[in-house]
C-alpha positions as CSV (number, residue, x, y, z in Angstrom):
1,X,0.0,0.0,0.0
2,X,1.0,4.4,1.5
3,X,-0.2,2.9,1.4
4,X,-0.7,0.2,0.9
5,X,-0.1,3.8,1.7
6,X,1.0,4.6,-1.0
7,X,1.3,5.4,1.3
8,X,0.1,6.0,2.3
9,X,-0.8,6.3,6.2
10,X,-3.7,6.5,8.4
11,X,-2.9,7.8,12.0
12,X,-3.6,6.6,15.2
13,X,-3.3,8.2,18.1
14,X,-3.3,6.2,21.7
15,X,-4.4,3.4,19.8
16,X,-7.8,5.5,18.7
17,X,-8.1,5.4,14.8
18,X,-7.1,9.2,13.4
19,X,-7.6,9.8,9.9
20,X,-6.6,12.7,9.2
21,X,-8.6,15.3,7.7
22,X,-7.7,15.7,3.9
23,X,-10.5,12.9,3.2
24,X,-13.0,14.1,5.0
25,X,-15.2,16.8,4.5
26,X,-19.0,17.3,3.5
27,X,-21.8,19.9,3.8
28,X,-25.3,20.4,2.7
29,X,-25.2,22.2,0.4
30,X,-26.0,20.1,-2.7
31,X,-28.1,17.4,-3.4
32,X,-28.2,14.2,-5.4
33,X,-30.6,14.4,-8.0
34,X,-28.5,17.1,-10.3
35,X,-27.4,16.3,-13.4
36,X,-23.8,16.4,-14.8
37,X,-22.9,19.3,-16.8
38,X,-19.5,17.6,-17.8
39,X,-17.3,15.1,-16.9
40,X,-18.0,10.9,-17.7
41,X,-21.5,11.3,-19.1
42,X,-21.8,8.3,-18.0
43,X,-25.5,7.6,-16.3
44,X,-24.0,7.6,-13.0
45,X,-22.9,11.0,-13.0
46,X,-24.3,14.2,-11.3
47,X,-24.9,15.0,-7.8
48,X,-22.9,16.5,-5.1
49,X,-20.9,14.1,-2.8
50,X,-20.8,15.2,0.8
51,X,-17.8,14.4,2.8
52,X,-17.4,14.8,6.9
53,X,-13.9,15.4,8.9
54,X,-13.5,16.0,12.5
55,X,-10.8,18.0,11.4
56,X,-9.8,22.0,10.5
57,X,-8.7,21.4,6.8
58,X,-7.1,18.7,5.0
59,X,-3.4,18.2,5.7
60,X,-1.6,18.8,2.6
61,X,-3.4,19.5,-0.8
62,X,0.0,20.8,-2.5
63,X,0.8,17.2,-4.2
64,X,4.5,17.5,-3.1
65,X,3.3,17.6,0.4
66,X,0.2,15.2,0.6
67,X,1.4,12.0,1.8
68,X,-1.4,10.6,3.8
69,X,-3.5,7.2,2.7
70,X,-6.8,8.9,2.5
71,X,-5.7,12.4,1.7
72,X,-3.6,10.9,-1.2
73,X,-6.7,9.1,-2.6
74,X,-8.5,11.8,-2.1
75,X,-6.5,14.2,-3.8
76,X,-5.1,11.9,-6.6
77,X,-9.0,11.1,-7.4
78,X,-10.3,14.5,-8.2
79,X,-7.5,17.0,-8.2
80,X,-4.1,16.0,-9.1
81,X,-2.4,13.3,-11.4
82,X,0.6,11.3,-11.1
83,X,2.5,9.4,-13.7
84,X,1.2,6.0,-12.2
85,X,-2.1,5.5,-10.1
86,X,-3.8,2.3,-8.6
87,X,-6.7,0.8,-10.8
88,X,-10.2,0.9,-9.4
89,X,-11.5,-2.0,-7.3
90,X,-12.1,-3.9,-4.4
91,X,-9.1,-6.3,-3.3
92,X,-6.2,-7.2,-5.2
93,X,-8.1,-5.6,-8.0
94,X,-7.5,-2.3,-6.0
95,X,-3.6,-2.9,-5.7
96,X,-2.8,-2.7,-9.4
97,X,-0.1,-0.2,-11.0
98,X,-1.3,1.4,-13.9
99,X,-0.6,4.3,-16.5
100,X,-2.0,7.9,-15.6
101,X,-0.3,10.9,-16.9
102,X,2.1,8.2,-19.0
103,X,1.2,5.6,-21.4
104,X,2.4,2.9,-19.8
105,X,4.0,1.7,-16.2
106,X,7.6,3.2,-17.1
107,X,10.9,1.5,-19.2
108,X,14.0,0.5,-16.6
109,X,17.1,0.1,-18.9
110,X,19.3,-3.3,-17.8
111,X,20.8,-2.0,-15.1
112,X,17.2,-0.9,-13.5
113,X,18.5,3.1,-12.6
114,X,17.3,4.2,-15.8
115,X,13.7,5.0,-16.4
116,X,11.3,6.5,-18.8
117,X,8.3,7.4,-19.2
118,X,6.2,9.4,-22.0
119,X,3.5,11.4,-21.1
120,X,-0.4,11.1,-23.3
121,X,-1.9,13.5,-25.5
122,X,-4.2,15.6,-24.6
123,X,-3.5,16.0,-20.6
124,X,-4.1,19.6,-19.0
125,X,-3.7,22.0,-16.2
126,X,-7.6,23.6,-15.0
127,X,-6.7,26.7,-17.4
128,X,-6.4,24.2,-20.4
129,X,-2.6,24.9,-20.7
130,X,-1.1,21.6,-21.8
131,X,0.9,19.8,-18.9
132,X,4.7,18.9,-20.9
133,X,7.4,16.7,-19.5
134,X,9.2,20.1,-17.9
135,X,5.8,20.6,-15.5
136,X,6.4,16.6,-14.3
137,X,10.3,17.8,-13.7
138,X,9.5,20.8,-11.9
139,X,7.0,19.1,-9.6
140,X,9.2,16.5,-8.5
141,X,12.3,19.6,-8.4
142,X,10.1,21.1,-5.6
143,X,10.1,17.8,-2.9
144,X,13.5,18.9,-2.5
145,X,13.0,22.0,-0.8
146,X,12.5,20.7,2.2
147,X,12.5,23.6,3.5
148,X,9.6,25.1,1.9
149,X,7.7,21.9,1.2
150,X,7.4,20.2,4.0
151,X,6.2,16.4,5.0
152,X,6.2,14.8,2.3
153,X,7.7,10.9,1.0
154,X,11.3,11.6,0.1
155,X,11.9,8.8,-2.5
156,X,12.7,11.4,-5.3
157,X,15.2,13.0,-3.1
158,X,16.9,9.4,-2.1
159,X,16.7,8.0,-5.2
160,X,17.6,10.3,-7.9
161,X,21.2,10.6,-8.8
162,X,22.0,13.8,-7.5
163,X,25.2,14.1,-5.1
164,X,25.4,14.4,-1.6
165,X,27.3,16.9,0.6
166,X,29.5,16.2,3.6
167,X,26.3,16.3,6.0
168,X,24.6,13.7,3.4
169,X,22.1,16.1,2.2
170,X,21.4,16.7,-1.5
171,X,23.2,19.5,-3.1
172,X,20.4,20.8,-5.0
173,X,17.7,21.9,-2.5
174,X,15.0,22.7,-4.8
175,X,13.4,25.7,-7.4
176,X,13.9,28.5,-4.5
177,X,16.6,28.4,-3.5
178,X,20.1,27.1,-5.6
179,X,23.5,27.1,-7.0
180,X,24.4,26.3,-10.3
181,X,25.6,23.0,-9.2
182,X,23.0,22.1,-7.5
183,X,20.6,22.8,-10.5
184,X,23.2,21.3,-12.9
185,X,23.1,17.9,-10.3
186,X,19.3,18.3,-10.5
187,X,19.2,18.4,-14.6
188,X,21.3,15.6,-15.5
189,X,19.3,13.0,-13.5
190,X,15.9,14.5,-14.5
191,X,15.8,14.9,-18.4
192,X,13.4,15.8,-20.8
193,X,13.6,14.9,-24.5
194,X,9.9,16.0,-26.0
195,X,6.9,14.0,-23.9
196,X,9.1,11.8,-22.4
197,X,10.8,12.2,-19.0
198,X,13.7,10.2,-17.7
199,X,15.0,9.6,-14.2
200,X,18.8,8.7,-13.7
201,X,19.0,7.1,-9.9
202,X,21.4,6.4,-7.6
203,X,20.4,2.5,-7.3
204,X,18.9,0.1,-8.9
205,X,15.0,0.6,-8.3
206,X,13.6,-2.3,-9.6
207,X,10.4,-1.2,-8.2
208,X,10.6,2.4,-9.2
209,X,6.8,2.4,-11.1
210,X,5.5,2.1,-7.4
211,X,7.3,5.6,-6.7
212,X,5.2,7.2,-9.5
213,X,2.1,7.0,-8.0
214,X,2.8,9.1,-5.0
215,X,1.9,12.4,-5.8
216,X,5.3,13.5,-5.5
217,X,5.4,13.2,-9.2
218,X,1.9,15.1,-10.6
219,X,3.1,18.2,-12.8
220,X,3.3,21.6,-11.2
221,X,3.2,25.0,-12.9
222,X,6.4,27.2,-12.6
223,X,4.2,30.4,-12.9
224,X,1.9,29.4,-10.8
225,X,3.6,27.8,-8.3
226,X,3.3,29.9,-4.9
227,X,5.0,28.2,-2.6
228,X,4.1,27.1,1.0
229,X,1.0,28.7,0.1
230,X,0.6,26.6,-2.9
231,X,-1.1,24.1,-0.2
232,X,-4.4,26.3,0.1
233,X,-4.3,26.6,-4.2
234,X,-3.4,23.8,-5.9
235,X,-3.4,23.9,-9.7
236,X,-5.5,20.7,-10.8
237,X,-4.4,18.1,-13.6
238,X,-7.7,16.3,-12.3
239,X,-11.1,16.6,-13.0
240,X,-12.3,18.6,-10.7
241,X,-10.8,22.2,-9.8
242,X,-11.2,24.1,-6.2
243,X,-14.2,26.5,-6.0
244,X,-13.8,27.8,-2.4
245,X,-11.2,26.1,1.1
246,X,-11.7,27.7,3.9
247,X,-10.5,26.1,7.3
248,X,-12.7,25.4,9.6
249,X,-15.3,25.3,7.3
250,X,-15.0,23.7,3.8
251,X,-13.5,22.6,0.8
252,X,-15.8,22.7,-2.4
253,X,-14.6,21.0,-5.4
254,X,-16.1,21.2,-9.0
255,X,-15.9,20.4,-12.3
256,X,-12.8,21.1,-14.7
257,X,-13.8,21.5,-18.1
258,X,-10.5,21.7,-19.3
259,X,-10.3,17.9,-18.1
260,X,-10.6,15.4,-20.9
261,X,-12.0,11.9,-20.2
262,X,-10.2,10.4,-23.3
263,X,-7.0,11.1,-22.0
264,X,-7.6,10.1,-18.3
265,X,-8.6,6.4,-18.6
266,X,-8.1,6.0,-14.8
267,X,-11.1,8.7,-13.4
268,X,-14.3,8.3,-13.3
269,X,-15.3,11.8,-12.4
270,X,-18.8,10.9,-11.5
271,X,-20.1,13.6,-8.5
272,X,-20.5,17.3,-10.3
273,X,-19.4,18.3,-6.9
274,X,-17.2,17.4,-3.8
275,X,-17.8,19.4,-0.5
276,X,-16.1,18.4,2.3
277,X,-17.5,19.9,6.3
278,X,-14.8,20.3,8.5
279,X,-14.7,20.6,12.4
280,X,-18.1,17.9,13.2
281,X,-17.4,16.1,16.2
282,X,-16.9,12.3,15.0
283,X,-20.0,10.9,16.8
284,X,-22.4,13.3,15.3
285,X,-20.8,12.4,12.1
286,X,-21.7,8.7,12.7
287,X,-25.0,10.1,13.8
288,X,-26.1,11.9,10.8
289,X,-24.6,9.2,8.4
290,X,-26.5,6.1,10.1
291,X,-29.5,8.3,10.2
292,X,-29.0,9.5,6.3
293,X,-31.9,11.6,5.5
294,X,-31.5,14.8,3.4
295,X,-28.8,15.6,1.8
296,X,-26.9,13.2,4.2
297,X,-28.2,10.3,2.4
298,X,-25.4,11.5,-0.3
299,X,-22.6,11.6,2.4
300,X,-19.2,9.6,3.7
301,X,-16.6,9.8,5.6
302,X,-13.0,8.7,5.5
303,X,-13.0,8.4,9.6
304,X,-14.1,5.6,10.4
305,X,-17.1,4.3,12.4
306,X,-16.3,5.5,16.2
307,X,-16.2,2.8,18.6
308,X,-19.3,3.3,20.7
309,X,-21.4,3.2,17.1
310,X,-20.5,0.4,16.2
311,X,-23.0,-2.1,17.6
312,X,-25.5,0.3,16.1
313,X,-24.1,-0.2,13.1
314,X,-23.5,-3.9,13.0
315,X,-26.7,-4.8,14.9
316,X,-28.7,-3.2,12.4
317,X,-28.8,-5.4,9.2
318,X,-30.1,-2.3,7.3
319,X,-27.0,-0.1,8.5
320,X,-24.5,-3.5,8.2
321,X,-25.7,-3.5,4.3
322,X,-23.9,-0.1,3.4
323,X,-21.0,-0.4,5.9
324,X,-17.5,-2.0,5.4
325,X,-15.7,-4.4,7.8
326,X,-12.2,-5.0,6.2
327,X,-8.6,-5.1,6.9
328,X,-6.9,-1.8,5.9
329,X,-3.5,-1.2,4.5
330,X,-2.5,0.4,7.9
331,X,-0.1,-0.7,11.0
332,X,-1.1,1.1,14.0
333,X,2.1,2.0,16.6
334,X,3.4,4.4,18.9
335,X,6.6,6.0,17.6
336,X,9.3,6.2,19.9
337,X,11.6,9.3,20.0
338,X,15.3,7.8,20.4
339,X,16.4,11.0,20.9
340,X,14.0,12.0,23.5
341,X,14.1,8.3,25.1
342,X,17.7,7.1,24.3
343,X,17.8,3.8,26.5
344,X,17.0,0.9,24.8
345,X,16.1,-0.3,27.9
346,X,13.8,2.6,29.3
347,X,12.3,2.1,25.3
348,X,11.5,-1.6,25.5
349,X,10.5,-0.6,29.5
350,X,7.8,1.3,27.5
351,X,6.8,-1.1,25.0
352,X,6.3,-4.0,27.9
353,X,4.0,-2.0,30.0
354,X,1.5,-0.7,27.5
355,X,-1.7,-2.1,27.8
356,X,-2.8,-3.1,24.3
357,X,-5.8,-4.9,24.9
358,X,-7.7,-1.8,26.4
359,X,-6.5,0.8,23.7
360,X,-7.8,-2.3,21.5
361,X,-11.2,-2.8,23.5
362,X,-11.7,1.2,23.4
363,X,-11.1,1.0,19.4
364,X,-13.9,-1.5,19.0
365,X,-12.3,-5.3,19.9
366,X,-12.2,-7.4,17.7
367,X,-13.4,-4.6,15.0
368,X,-10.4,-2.6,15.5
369,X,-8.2,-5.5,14.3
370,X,-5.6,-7.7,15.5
371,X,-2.1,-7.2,17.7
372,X,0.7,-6.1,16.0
373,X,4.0,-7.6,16.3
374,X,6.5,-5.3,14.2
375,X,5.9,-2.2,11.1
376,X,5.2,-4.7,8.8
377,X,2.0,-6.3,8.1
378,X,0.7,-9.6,7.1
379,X,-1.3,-8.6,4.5
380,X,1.7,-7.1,2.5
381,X,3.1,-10.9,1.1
382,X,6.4,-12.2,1.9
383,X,8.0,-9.7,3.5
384,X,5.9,-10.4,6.5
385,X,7.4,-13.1,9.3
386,X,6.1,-13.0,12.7
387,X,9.2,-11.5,15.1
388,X,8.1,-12.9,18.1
389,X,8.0,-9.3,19.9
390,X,5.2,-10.7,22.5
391,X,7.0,-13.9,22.7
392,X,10.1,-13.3,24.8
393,X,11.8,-11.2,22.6
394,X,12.1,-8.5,24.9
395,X,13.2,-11.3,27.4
396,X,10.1,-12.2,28.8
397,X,6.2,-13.0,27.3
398,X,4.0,-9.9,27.3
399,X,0.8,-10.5,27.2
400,X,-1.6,-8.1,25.3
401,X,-2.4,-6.3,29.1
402,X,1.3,-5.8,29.7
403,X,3.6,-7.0,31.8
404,X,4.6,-4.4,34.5
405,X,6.9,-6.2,36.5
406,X,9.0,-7.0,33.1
407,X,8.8,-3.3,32.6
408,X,10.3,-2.1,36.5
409,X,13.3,-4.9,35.7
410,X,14.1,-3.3,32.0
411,X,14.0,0.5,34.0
412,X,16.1,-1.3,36.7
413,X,18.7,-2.9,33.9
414,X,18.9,0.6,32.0
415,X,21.4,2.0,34.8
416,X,20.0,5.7,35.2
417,X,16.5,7.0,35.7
418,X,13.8,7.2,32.8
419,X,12.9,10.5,31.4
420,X,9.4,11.9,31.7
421,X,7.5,11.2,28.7
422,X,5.5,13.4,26.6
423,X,3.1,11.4,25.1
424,X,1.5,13.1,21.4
425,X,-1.7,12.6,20.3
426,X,-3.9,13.6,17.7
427,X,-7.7,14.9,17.8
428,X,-10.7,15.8,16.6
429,X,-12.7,18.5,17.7
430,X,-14.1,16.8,21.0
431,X,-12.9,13.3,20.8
432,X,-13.3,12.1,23.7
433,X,-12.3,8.9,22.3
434,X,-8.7,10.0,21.6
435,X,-8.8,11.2,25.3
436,X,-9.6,8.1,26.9
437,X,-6.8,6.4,24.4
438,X,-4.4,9.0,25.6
439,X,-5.1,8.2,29.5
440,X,-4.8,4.5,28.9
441,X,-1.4,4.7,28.2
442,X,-0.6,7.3,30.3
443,X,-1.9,4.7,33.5
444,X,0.2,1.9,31.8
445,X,3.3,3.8,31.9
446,X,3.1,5.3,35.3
447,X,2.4,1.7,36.7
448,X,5.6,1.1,35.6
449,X,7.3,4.0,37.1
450,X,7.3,6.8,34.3
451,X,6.3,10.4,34.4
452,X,3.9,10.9,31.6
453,X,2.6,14.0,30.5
454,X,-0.1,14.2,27.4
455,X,0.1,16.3,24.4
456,X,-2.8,16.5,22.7
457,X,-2.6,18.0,19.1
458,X,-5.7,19.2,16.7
459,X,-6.0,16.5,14.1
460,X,-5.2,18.6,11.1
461,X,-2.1,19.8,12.4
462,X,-1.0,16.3,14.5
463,X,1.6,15.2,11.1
464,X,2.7,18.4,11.2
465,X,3.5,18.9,14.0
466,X,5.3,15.4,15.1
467,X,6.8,15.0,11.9
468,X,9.0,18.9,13.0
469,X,11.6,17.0,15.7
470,X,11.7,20.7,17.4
471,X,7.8,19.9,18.8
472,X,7.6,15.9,18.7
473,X,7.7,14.4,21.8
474,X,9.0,11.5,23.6
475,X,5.9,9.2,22.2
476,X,3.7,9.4,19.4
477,X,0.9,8.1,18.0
478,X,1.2,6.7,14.1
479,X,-0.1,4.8,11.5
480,X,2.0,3.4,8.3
481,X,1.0,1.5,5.2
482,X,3.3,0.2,2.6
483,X,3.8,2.8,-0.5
484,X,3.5,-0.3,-2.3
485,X,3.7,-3.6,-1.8
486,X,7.1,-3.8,-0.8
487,X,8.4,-3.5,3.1
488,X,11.2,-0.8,0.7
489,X,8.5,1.4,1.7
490,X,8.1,0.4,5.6
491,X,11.8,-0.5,6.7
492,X,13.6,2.6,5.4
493,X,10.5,4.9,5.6
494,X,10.2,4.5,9.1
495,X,13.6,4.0,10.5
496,X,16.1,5.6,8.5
497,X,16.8,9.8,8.5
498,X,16.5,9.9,4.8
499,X,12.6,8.0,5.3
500,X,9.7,10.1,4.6
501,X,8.2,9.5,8.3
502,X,10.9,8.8,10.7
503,X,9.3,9.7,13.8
504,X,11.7,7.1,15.6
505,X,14.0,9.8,14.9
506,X,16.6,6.2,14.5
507,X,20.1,7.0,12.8
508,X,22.6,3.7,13.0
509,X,25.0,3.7,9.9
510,X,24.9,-0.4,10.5
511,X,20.8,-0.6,10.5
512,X,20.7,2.0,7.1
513,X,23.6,0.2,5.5
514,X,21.5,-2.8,6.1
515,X,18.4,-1.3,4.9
516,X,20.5,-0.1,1.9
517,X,21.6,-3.6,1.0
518,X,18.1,-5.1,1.0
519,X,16.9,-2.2,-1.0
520,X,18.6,-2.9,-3.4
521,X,18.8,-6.7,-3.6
522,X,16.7,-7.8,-6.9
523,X,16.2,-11.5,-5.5
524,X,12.7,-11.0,-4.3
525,X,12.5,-13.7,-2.1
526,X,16.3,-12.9,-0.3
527,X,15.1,-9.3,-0.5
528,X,12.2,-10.2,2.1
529,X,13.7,-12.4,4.4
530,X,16.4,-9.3,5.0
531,X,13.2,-7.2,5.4
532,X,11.8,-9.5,8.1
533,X,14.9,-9.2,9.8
534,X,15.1,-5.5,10.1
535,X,11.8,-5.4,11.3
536,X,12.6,-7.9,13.8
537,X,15.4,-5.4,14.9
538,X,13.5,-2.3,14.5
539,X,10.9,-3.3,17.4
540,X,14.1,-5.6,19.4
541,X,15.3,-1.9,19.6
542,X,12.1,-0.3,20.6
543,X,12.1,2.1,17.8
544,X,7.9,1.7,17.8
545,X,5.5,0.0,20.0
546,X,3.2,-1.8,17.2
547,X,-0.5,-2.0,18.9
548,X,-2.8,-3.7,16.0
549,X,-3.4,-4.5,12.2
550,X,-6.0,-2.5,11.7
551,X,-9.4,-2.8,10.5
552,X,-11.6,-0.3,8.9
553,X,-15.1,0.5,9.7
554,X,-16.6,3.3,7.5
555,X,-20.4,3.7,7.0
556,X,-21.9,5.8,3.8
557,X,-25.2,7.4,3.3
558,X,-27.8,5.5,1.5
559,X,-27.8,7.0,-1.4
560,X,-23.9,6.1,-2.2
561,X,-23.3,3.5,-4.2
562,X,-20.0,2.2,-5.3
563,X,-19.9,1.2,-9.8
564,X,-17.5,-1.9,-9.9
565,X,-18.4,-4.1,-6.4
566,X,-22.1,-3.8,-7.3
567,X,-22.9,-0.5,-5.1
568,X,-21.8,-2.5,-1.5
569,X,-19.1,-0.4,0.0
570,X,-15.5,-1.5,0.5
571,X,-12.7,0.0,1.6
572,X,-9.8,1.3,-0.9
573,X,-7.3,-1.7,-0.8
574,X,-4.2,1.2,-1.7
575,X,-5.2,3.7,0.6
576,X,-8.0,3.1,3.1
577,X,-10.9,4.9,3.4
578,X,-13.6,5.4,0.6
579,X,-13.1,4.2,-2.7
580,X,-13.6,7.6,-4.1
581,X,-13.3,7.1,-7.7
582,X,-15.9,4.0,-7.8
583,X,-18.6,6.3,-5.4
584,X,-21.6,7.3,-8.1
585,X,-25.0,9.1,-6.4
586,X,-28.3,7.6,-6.6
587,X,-30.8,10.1,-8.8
């Protein structure tokens, strides 16, 4: 998956499920009996498509930045394109690479650090300028200003074959700021040679047509790129355009006529409108969706179903028919701050104590999934072995309500007194849900002889904010799905400094080397027995505390019906949340 994720990456904070708020958002302002003015013209389209969020705004909407599960569906489904997407459908069907922007899935030369791809006829920016092979290079140019644009995957910046200074950092930093050897650096591994792009890398990638379908690589503008404040004004490539984002309040998409479906195969573009409601507290979004009347009936949500709801929901065979039960793409952990919490031992001390079974009966039992035992889940293929984390590894057996006494003897073996603990969390406008997390794992800590204090953080701002290691604290809740479905975009993601989310803040030149090696190891099957390995170490070390394999409740309004799984609901298999490219509007 991240996500898969593509990433991907849901959040979870003290074990509560966070999505965060770039697929959510709704109002009611429309209705569903309109008919399309543009787009498919298939008999599907027309309507407006309501979305709810707890939160203030979506994350990121600048594509460099976006790099969230949901937000990066949602935002690769109507507004921006990529050179690869994810084909439409439930299950493995959902999982599938395929063109977008190029014709096909990319050309690796032999040596697999070569790649091209050409770009289709007929693709456009909202203003009907046509999108060239120099708007694709100056899009992916801006991911390494990481100064400016902030938060999102940094494949493009580890791969590409662009030198390093002394400190390891690129020596082009991006379109804003430069030297003529940075920008040389920059234009010799990205070239373009009429519609076709190449990227020169530093490795063999011999996975490299996963990469393409983060948004890291849709086509930006040069003249109208502003920026950090590109995030609020996104140029689309998609087919719909914004009409109006105001925090707090609401995002309203609409149609782009300059979009073409003959030359977007992928879309089906079949809402004339997207409007997403920010700041609803999460029960009264479960509320109004089970209830569904009005212009509800034409609503969803990428949140999930909270806890408490979910008997409602499940008891009711009318509500059950037009819910989703499924595994997601996401692994649900705590990230632990090395820096903040050096000691391996005060780390494992940490991960022995925590009481996983209540932050697991809070997030709905056996709905919220099962235990975790490492980054890496099962449902990604090979690279998955179990790492016996529960099982002695930390030298005892933990059992899913802790094991305290383990704990006070790790605290005991680490030689010095633990630090106090600053424990990050995300939430939604009155969550008390994320609260009650929060405080379970605040009491499992302190049994064990920690100082914990809580830090809660609005959910829109939560990656953010523990993703800047100047305002991350000693703990924090995550959520990570594979990019694709490869543990290349787990391991190093979450536990090397060059990864896109390293909230363990972990850098060991022995684990990266290692993590280098299995990178680039084309033996598939020896690739993932060095990825089960690493993951093994990564929890042995107590870089995260892994608390479940999620599952993924959502609900949708009556009148929401999905095209290719015969209108029952189902979660993305890429991305969780709403499969917002198959969701058509009943007239």
């Amino acid at each position: 998956m991240v996500k898969r994720k593509p990433g991907a990456i849901a959040a979870v904070a003290a074990g509560a499920l966070l999505t965060l708020a770039a697929c959510s958002g709704g109002s009611s302002t429309g209705t569903g009996g309109e008919t399309a003015s543009s787009g498919s013209g298939d008999s599907k389209a027309g309507g407006t498509l309501n979305v709810f969020s707890g939160g203030d705004k979506i994350a990121h909407l600048d594509p460099q930045r976006n790099y969230t599960g949901v937000d990066l569906a949602f935002a690769g489904t109507f507004l921006h394109r990529s050179l690869t997407t994810y084909a439409t459908g439930e299950g493995e069907a959902g999982t599938k690479i395929v063109p977008d922007l190029a014709t096909d899935t990319g050309t690796p030369d032999a040596t697999g650090k070569v790649w091209k791809f050409t770009l289709r006829d007929g693709i456009t920016f909202e203003d009907g300028s046509a999108i060239t092979c120099d708007d694709v290079k100056y899009g992916v140019s801006r991911s390494f200003a990481q100064d400016v644009i902030t938060d999102g995957p940094q494949y493009a910046v580890s791969m590409l074959d662009v030198p390093k200074d002394k400190d390891g950092a690129s020596i082009y930093t991006g379109p804003y700021k430069n030297t003529p050897e940075g920008v040389a650096a920059y234009d010799k591994a990205v070239t373009c040679e009429g519609k076709t792009i190449t990227f020169n890398l530093n490795k063999p990638v011999p996975d490299y047509a996963g990469t393409t379908t983060l948004l890291t690589y849709s086509p930006v503008p040069k003249a109208k790129d502003t920026g950090e404040k590109y995030d609020m004004a996104p140029v689309s490539s998609g087919p719909y355009k914004i009409e109006s984002y105001v925090e707090k309040k609401a995002l309203t998409l609409v149609r782009n006529t300059a979009w073409k479906k003959e030359s977007d195969p992928v879309r089906n573009a079949f809402p004339d409108k997207v409007v997403m409601s920010f700041s609803i507290n999460p029960q009264v979004i479960d509320q109004r969706l089970i209830k569904s009347t009005g212009d509800d009936a034409f609503a969803v949500t990428a949140e999930g179903i909270d806890p408490a709801d979910l008997a409602t929901v499940f008891d009711n065979p009318q509500n059950a028919a037009r819910a989703t039960d499924q595994l997601d793409p996401f692994v649900r952990y705590y990230a632990i701050n090395t820096k903040k919490v050096p000691n391996v031992k005060h780390r494992q001390a940490l991960m022995a104590a925590l009481d996983r079974e209540a932050l697991r009966k809070l997030a709905g039992g056996t709905f919220a999934g099962d235990f975790a035992d490492g980054a890496v889940k099962p449902n990604i293929g090979i690279d998955y072995a179990p790492t016996g984390l529960w099982d002695g590894l930390l030298g005892e057996a933990v059992p899913p309500t802790g094991n305290v006494e383990l704990a006070k003897k790790l605290i005991a073996e680490a030689g010095e007194a633990p630090p106090e603990i600053t424990f990050d969390y995300g939430k939604a406008k009155d969550d008390q849900t994320a609260d009650k997390a929060a405080a379970i794992a605040k009491a499992s800590w302190e049994k064990a002889g920690f100082k914990v204090k809580l830090n809660p953080i609005e959910q829109s701002a939560y990656y953010p904010t523990v993703l800047d290691p100047a305002k991350q604290g000693s703990v924090s809740g995550a959520g990570w799905g594979p990019d694709w479905l490869n543990a290349s975009t787990v391991i190093p993601e979450l536990f090397t400094p060059t990864g896109g989310f390293p909230m363990s803040q972990w850098d060991d030149k022995t684990f990266v080397a290692a993590v280098d090696d299995a990178k680039t190891t084309l033996d598939r099957n020896e690739q993932a027995k060095k990825w089960q390995e690493l993951n093994k170490q990564a929890v042995q070390l107590g870089l995260i505390i892994p608390t479940r394999f999620g599952k993924e409740q959502e609900i949708f309004g009556s009148k929401v019906k999905t095209a290719s799984f015969g209108g029952k609901p189902y979660i993305n298999p890429a991305f969780g949340g709403p499969s917002w490219n198959d969701l058509y509007l009943v007239k």
